[in-house]
C-alpha positions in Angstrom: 14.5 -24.7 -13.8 14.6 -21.4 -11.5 11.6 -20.1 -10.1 10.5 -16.6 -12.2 10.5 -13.8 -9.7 7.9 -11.3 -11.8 4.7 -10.5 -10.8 2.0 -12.4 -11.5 -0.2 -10.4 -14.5 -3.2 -11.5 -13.3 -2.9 -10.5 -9.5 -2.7 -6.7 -10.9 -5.4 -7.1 -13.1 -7.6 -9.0 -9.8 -6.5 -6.1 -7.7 -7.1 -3.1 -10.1 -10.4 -4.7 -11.0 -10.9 -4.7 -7.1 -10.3 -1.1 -7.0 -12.4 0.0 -10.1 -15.4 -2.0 -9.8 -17.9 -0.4 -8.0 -18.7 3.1 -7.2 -17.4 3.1 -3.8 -13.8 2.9 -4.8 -14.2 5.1 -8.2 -15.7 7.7 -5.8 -13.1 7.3 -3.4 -10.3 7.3 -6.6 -11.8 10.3 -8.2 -11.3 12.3 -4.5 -7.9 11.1 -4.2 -7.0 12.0 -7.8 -8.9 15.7 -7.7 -6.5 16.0 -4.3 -3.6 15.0 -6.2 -4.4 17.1 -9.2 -4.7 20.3 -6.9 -1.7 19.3 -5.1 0.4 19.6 -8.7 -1.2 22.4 -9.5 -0.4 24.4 -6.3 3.3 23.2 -6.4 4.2 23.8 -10.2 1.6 26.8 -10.8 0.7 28.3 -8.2 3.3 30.9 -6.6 2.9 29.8 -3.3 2.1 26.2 -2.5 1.5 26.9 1.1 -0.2 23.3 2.8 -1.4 21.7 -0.6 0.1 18.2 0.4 -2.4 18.0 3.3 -5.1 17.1 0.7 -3.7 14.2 -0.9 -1.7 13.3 2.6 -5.1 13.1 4.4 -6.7 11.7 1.7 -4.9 8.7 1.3 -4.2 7.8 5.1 -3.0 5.5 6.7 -0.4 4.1 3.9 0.4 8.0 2.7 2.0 8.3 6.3 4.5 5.4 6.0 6.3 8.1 3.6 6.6 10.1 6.3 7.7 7.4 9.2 10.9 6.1 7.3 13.8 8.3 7.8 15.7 10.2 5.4 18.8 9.1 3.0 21.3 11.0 4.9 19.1 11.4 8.2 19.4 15.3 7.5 16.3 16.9 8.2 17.2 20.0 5.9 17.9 17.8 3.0 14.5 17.8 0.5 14.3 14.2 -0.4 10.2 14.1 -1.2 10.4 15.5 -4.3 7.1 16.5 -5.5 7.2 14.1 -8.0 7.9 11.0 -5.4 5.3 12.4 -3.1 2.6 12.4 -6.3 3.8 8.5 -6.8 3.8 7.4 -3.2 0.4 8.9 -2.9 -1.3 7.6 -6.0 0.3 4.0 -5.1 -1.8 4.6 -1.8 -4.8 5.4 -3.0 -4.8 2.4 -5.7 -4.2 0.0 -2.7 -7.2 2.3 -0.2 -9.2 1.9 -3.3 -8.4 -2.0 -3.6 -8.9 -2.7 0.1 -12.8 -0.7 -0.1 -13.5 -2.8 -3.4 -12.8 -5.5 -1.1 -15.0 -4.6 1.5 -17.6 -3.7 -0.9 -17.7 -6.8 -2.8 -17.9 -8.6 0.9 -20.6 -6.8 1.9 -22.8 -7.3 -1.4 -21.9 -11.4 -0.9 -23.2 -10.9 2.6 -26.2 -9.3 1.6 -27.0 -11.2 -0.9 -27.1 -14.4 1.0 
């Protein structure tokens, strides 16, 4: 029988449980996500968006930059290949595994302290 190459369920669940659990990282989540939400809004209703991508960019560091490291499709600098909508993605992605790696540290530090 071939070996299944899906993601485990349960990893996801461990790891958004990770990222969700204590206040740390839902404090952390609900900056990312208010920087993301006024990110959309400057690019689809404001009528000029000026720097709004700064927010969620800095926000997110140091995964959100890896968007930024790997080189374009065509390797055409003019050509607008981070879309808004792949930018919103790549950046919530970021901040669910920033979020994931503080639960982390959280939960290490309360097992320390504890002991």
């Amino acid at each position: 029988m071939a070996p299944t190459t899906r993601p485990c369920p349960g990893r996801l669940r461990a790891w958004l449980t990770l990222a969700t659990d204590n206040w740390l990282s839902r404090g952390y989540l609900a900056a990312a996500g208010s920087a993301i939400g006024f990110f959309l809004y400057a690019v689809y209703l404001s009528p000029d968006p000026g720097f709004a991508a700064i927010w969620p960019f800095a926000a997110t560091l140091p995964l959100s930059a890896i968007a930024f490291l790997t080189p374009t499709p065509e390797l055409d600098p003019a050509t607008n290949w981070l879309t808004p909508l792949l930018f919103t993605t790549w950046v919530s992605l970021c901040a669910l595994v920033n979020a994931g790696l503080l639960g982390m540290a959280a939960r290490a530090f309360r097992t320390r302290s504890a002991a």
